[in-house]
C-alpha positions as CSV (number, residue, x, y, z in Angstrom):
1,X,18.6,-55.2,3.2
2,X,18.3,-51.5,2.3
3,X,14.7,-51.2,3.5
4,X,15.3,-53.6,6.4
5,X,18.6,-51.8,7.5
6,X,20.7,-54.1,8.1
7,X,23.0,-57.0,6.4
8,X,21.1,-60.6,6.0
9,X,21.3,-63.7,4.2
10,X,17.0,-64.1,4.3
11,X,16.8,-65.8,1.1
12,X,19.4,-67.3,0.6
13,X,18.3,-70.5,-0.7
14,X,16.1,-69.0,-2.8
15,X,18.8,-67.3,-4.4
16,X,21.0,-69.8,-4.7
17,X,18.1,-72.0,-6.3
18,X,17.9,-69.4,-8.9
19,X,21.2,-69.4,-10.5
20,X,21.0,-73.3,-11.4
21,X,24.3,-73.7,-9.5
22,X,25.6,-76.5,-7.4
23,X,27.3,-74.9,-4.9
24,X,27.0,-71.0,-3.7
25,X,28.9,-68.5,-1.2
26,X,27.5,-65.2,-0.5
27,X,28.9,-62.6,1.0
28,X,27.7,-59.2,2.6
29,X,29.0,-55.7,3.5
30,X,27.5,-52.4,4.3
31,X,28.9,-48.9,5.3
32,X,32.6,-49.1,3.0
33,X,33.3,-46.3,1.2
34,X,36.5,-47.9,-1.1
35,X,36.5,-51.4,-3.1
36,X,39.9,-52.3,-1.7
37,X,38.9,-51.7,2.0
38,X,35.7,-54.3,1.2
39,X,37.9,-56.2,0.1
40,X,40.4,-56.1,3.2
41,X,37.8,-56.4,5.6
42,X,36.4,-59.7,3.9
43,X,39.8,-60.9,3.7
44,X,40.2,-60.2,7.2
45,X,37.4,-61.9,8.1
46,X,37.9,-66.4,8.0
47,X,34.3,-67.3,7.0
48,X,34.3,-64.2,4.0
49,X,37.9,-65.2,3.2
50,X,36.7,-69.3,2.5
51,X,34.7,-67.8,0.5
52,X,36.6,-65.6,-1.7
53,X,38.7,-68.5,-2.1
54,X,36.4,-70.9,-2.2
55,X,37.6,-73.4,-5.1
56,X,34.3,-74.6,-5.9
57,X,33.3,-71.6,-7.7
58,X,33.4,-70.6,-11.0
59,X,31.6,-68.0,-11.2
60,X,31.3,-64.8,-9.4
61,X,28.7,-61.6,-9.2
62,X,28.5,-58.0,-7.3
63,X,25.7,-56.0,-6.8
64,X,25.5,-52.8,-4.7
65,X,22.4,-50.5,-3.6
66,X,23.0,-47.4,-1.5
67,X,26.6,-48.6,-0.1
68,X,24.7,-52.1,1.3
69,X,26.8,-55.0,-0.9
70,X,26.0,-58.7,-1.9
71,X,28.9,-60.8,-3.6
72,X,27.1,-64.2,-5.0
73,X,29.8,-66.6,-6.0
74,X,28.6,-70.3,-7.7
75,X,29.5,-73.1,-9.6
76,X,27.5,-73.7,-12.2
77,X,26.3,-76.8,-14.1
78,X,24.1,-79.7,-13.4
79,X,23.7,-80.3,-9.9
């Protein structure tokens, strides 16, 4: 995303393939400056805030390069 510029969810399933999980959300952010107003904005938004809240999960990642953000959130186990 950094090199592209912009947010995207290319790769995907790729992603989600990797972590051995059943189920996976993702979600993406660029351009906050404060974890709490990430935070509000995907809370703000329905689709990010399923997500968040997404019951399925049980477990959660961040990462973050140059202000562009990925949250990968899975259930784990045998699919």
């Amino acid at each position: 995303m950094l090199q592209l510029r912009r947010l995207s969810h290319d790769g995907f399933d790729q992603r989600f393939r990797q972590t051995g999980g059943r189920v996976c959300v993702e979600n993406l952010a660029v351009g906050f400056r404060r974890e709490e107003d990430l935070l509000a904005g995907w809370q703000a938004s329905p689709g990010h805030d399923r997500n968040l809240l997404d019951g399925r999960v049980s477990h959660a990642g961040i990462g973050e390069v140059q202000g562009y953000v990925t949250l990968m959130a899975c259930r784990l186990g045998p699919r």
